[in-house]
C-alpha positions as CSV (number, residue, x, y, z in Angstrom):
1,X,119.5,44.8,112.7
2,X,120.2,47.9,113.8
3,X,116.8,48.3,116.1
4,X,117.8,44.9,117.7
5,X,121.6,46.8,118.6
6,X,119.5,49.9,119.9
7,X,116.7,47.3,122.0
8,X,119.8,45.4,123.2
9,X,122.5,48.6,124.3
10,X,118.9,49.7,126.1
11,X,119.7,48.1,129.6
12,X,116.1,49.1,130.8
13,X,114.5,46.8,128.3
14,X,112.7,49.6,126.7
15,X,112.4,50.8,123.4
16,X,114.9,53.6,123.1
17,X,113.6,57.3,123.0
18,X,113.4,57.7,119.3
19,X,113.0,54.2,117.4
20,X,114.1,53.3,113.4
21,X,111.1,52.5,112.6
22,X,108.2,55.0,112.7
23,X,104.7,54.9,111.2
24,X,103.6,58.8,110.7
25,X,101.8,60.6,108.4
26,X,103.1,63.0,105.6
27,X,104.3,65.7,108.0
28,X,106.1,63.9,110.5
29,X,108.1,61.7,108.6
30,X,109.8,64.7,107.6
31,X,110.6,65.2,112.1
32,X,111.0,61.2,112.2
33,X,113.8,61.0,110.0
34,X,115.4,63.7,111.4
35,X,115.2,62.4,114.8
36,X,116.9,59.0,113.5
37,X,119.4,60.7,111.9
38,X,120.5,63.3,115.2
39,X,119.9,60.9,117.7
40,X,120.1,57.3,116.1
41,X,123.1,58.3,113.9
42,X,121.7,56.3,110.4
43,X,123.0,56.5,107.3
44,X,120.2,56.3,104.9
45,X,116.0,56.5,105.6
46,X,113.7,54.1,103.7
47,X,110.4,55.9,102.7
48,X,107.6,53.9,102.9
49,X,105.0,56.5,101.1
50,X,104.0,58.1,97.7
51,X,106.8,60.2,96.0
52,X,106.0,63.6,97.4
53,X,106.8,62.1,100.4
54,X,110.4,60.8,99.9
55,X,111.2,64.1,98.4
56,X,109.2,66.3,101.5
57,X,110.9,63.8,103.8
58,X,114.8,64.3,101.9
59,X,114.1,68.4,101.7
60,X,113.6,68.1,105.3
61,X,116.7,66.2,105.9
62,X,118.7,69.2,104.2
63,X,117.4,71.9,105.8
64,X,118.3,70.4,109.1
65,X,121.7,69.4,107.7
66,X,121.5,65.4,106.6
67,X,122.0,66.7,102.8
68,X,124.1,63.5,102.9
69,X,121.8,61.1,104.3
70,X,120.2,59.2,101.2
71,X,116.2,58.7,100.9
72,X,115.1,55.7,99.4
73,X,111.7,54.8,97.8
74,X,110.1,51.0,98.1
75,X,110.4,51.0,94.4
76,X,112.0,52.3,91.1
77,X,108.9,53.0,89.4
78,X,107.1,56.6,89.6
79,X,104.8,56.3,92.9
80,X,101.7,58.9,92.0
81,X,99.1,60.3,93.5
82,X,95.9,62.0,92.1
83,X,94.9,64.7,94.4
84,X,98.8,65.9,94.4
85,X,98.8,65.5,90.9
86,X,95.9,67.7,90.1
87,X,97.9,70.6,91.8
88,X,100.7,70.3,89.5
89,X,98.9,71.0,86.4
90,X,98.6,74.6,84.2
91,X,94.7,74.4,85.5
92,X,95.9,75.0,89.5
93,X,98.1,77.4,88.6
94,X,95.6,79.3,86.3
95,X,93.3,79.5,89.3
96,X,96.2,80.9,91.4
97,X,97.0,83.5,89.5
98,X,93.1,84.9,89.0
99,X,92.9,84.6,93.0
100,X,95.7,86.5,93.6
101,X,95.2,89.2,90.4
102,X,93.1,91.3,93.1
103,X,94.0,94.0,95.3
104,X,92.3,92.5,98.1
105,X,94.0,90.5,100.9
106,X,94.2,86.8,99.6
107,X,95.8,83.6,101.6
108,X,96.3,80.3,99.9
109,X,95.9,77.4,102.1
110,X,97.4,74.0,100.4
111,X,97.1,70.9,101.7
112,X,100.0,69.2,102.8
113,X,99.6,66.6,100.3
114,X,101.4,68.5,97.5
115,X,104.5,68.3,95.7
116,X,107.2,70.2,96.7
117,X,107.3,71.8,93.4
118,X,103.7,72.7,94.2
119,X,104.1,74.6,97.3
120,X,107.3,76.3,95.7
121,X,105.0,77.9,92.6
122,X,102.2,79.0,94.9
123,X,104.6,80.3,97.6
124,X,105.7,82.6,94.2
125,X,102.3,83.4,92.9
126,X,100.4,84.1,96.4
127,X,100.7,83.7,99.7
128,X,100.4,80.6,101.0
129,X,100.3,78.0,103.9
130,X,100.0,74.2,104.3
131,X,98.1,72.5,106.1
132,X,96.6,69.0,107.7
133,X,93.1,67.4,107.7
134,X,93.2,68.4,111.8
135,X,94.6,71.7,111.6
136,X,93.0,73.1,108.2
137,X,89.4,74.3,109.7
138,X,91.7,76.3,112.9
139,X,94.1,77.5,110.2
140,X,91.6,79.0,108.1
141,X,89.5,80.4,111.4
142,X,92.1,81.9,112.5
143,X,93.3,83.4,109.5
144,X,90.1,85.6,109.5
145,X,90.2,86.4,112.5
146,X,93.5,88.0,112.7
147,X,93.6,89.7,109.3
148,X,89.6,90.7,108.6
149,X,86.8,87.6,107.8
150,X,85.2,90.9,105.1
151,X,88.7,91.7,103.9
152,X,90.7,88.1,103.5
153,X,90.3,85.4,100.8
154,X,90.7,82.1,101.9
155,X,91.7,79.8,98.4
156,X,91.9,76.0,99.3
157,X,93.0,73.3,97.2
158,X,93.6,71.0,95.5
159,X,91.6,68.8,97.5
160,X,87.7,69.6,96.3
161,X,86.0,67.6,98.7
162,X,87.4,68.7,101.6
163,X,87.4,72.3,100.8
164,X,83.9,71.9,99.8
165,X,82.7,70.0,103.3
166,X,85.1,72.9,105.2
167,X,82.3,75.5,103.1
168,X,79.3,72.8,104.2
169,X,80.1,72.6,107.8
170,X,80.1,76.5,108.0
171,X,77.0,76.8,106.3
172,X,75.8,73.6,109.2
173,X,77.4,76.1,112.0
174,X,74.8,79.3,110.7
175,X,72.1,76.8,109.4
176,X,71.8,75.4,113.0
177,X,71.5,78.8,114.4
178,X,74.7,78.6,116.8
179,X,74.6,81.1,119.2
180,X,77.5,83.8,119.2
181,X,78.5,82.1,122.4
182,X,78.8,78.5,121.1
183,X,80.9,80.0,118.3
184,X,83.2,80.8,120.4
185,X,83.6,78.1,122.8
186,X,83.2,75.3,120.4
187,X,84.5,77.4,117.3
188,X,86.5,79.8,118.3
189,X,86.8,82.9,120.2
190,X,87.2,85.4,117.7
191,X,84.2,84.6,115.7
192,X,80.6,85.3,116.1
193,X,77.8,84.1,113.4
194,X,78.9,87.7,111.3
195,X,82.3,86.4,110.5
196,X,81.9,82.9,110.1
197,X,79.3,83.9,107.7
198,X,81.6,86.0,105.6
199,X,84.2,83.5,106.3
200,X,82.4,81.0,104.5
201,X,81.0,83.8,101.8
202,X,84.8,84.2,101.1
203,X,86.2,81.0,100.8
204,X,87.2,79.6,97.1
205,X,87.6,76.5,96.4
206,X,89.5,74.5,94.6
207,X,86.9,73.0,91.8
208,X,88.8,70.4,89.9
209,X,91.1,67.9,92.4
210,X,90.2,64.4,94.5
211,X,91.7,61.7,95.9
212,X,91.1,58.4,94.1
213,X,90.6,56.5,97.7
214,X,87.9,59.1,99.2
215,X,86.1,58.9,95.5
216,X,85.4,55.8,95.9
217,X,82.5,56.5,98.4
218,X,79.7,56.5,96.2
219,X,76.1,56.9,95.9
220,X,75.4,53.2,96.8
221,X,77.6,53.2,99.7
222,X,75.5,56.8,100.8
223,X,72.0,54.9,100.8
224,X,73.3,51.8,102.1
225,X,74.3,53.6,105.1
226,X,71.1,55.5,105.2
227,X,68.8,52.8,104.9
228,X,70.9,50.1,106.9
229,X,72.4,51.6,109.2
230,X,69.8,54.6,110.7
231,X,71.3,53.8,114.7
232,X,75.0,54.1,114.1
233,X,77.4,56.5,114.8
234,X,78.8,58.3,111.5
235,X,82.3,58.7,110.2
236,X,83.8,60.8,107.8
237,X,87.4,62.3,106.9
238,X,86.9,65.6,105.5
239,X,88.3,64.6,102.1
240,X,85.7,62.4,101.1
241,X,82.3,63.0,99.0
242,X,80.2,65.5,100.3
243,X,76.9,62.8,100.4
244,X,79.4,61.0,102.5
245,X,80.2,63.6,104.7
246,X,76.8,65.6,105.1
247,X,75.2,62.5,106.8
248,X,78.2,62.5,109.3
249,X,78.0,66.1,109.5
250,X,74.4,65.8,110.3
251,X,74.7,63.3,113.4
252,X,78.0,65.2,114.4
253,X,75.8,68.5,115.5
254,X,74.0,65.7,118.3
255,X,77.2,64.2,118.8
256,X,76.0,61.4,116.9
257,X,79.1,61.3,114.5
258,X,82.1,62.9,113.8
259,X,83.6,64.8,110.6
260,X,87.1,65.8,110.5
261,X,91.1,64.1,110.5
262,X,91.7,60.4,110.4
263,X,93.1,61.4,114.4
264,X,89.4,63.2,115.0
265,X,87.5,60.3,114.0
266,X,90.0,57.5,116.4
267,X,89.0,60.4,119.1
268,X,85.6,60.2,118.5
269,X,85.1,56.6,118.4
270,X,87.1,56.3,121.8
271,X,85.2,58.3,123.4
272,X,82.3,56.4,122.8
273,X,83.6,53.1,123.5
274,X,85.2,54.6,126.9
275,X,81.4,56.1,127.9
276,X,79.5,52.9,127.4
277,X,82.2,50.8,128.9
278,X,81.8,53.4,132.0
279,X,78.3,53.4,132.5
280,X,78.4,49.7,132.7
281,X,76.1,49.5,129.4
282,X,74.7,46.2,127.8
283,X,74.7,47.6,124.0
284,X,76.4,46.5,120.4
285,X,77.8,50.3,119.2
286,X,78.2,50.6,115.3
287,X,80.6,52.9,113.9
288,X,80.4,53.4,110.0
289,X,84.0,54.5,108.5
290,X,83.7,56.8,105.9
291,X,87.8,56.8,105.3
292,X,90.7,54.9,104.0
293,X,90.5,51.1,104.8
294,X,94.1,51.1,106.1
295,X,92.5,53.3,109.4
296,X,90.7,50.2,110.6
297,X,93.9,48.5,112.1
298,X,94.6,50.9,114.0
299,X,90.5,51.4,114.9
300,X,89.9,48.0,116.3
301,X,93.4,47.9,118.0
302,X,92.7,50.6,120.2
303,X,88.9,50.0,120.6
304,X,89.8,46.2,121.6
305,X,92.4,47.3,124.5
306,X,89.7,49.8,125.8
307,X,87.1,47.0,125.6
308,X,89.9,44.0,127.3
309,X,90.9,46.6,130.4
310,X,87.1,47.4,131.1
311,X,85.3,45.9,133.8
312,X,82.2,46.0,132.2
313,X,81.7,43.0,129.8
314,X,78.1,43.8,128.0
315,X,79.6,46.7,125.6
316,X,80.7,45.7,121.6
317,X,81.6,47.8,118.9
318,X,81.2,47.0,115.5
319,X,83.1,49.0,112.9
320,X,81.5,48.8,109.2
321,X,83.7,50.1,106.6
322,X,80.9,50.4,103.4
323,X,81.7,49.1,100.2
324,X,79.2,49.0,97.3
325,X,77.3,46.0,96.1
326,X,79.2,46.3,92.7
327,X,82.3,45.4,94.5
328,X,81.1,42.3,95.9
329,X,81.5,38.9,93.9
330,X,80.1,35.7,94.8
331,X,82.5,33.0,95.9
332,X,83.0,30.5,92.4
333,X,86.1,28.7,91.4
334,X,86.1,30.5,88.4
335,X,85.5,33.6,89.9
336,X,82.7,34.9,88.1
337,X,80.0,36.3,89.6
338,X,76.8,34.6,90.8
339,X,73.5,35.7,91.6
340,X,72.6,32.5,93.4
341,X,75.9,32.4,96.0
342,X,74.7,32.9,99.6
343,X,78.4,34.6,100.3
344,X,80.1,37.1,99.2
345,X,83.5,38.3,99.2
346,X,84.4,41.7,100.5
347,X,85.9,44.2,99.7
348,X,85.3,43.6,96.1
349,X,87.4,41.6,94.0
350,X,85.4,42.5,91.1
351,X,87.2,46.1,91.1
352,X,90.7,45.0,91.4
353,X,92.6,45.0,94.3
354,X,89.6,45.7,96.3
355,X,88.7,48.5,94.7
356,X,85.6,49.9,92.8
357,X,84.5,53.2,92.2
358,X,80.9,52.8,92.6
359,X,82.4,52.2,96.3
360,X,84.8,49.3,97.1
361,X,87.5,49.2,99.6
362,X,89.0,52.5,99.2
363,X,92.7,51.3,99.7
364,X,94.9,53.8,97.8
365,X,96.1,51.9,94.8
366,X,99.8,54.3,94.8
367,X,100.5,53.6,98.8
368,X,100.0,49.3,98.1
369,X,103.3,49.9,95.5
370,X,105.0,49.8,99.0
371,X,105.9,46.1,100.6
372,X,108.0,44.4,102.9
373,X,109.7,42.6,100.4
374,X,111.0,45.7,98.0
375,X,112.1,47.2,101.6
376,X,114.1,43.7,102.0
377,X,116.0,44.2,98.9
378,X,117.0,47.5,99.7
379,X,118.3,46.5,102.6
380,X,120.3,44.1,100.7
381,X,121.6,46.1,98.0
382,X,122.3,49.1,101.2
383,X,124.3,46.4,103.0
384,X,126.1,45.0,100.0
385,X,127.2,48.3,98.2
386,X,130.2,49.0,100.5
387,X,131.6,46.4,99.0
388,X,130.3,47.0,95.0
389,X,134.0,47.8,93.4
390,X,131.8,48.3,90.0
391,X,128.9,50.4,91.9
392,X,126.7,48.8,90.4
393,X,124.7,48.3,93.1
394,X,124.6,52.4,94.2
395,X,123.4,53.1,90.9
396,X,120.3,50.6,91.0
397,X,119.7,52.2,94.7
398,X,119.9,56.0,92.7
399,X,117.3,54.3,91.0
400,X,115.2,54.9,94.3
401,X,116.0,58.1,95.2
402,X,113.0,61.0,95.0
403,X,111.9,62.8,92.7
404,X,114.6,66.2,92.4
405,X,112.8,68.8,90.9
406,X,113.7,72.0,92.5
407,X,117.2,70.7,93.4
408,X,119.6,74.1,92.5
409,X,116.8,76.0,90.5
410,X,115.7,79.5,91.8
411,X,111.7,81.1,91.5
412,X,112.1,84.9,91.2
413,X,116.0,84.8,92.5
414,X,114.8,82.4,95.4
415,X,116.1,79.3,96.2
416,X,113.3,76.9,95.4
417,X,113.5,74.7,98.5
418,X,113.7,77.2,100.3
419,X,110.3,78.7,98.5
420,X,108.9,75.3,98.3
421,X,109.2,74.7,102.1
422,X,108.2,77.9,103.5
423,X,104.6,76.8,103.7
424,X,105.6,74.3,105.6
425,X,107.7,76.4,108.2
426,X,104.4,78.8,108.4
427,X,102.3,76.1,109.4
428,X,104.4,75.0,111.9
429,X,104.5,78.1,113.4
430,X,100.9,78.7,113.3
431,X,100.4,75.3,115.1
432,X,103.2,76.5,117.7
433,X,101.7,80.3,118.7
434,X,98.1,79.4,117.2
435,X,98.5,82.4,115.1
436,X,99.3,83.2,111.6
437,X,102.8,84.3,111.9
438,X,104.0,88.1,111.1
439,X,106.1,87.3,107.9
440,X,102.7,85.7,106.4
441,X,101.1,88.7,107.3
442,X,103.0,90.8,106.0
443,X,103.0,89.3,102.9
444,X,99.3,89.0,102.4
445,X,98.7,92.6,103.5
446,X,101.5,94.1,100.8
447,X,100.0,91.9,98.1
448,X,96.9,93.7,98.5
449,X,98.5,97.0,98.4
């Protein structure tokens, strides 16, 4: 209702400059709702996400001043996730506290997709910094580069694959023999094969987290894609399976595929699509997507408008998203499977809600506890509680609220929001200057003293 008042006040007919409804990923929610609340003037933000994103999205709000503005989840129940979860245990912060027992110079780079509780503890064991699927390879890079590839540690986690893959394509990099001066223009500038080298030599990662989505990419899917599918262009985020992601890897050093952020592999498969359609091209190009199944909406969106405003007509593209023969079932009324059906049903029923993981439809079971219909009702209950004498109705919507784990606790005499999003603020000022920002410096270097 409220968008409708905004579309309608607009007397250019276009959307206004900052929207109430915005589809971001874990950081910029945090900006998003922000930006509704400054310029849009709302009065409460739905959360359509896991729960360490309402609560990143709510300690956002306060920092910038919205401490009042209420943050509501799709649902009351607890809305997990694994990878963030494996952070949160005694095991993470065991393997913290060995990285930074040392005297050397040690950074901890966390993925964004942590608790806030999470980045609050490592902020007080170790030095540390978030960071994204398309900014953790140049975060890391540049780390080294400004403080010493022999001298600083880089620690990833929680997320094993990826920090594993970030290790493999390093190892691709020197493997491949890249010159010193394709290092630097394709790399970076600072580095030559000498410091990637001990770049990679001192990286530790994370042995003991995943997400349950990129799991699912299993062996099966691996040699389906290998046998099948030899003459297409390979996908892969860098947080899935490291079978997975070698074979993209692999084609991505001819250009061939693409490794990287959900946003790298959208660019790469653009690209393509935009080359053929320009050289006038009669050709079928396959993309394999080794990534979260939600990605190919927004895939064949974007690849059909580039396809519809070309003037050449003889180019397709073909996304295949693998899934695992386990996961497929034969179509039956009783919905057993059958050797003998000539079509199957994909992604695969058999492994519940599409899911299976010998390699099904990775769709993250935690994100699909979000619908349309739980965001309906608290719109109800949002509109009707002004007028709830016995508030019952605000204390179901409390029900909703995040997680508040760090609200008015300290960490070493620290306020821990205030520790819990300073990796947060160092990230963004790495991605503002492109380097690792003095205080972070300084921190690492009297750590090691």
């Amino acid at each position: 209702k409220r968008q409708m008042e905004l579309l309608q006040s607009d007397t250019s007919g276009k959307i206004p400059k900052f929207p109430l409804v915005a589809i971001a990923d874990s950081l910029k929610m945090g900006d998003d709702a922000v930006n509704m609340c400054s310029q849009s003037n709302v009065e409460s933000i739905i959360c359509l996400g896991v729960d360490f994103m309402s609560e990143s999205v709510s300690a956002i709000l306060g920092k910038n001043g919205f401490s009042n503005i209420p943050v509501y989840r799709a649902t009351h129940k607890h809305i997990g996730c694994s990878l963030a979860e494996s952070a949160e245990g005694q095991n993470y912060k065991a393997w913290l506290n060995k990285s930074a027992s040392g005297k050397s110079k040690a950074l901890h780079v966390v993925y964004i997709n942590t608790s806030l509780e999470t980045k609050a503890t490592s902020s007080s064991i170790i030095p540390t910094i978030t960071c994204t699927s398309s900014n953790v390879l140049q975060t890391i890079l540049q780390a080294s580069a400004q403080m010493g590839p022999e001298e600083l540690r880089i620690c990833y986690g929680p997320d094993t694959y990826m920090g594993e893959n970030l290790v493999s394509l390093l190892s691709a990099v020197l493997d491949s023999e890249w010159s010193d001066e394709r290092i630097k223009r394709d790399l970076h500038p600072a580095h030559d094969q000498a410091s990637i080298r001990a770049l990679r030599d001192n990286t530790d990662v994370y042995p003991s987290g995943n997400c349950v989505v990129h799991h699912m990419f299993g062996q099966s899917v691996v040699d389906t894609v290998m046998k099948d599918y030899s003459d297409a262009y390979v996908t892969a985020h860098l947080e899935v399976p490291g079978e997975m992601f070698q074979i993209a890897l692999k084609k991505s050093l001819v250009d061939d595929g693409v490794v990287g952020s959900t946003s790298n592999i959208l660019n790469f498969i653009e690209r393509k699509v935009k080359e053929a359609s320009e050289k006038g091209e009669n050709k079928r190009l396959k993309f394999i997507l080794g990534t979260e199944a939600g990605m190919v909406t927004s895939i064949v969106r974007s690849v059909q408008e580039i396809l519809d405003s070309s003037s050449s007509k003889g180019v397709e593209a073909e996304i295949i998203f693998p899934v695992s023969s386990e996961a497929v079932m034969g179509v039956e009324d009783d919905g057993s499977e059958s050797s003998t059906s000539s079509l199957g049903v994909v992604p695969g029923v058999a492994g519940g809600e599409g899911c299976s993981t010998a390699g099904g439809c990775a769709t993250c079971p935690f994100m699909k506890m979000n619908d349309l219909d739980a965001v309906q009702d608290i719109v109800d209950m949002i509109g009707r509680s002004s007028s709830d004498d016995g508030n019952t109705l605000q204390l179901q919507l409390n029900k909703h609220l995040p997680p508040n784990k760090l609200g008015g606790k300290q960490i070493d005499g620290r306020d821990a929001i205030d520790l819990g999003t300073e990796p947060i603020v160092y990230m963004r000022e790495f991605m503002q200057s492109k380097k690792i920002s003095d205080g972070l410096v300084e921190r690492i270097e009297k750590m090691a003293m």
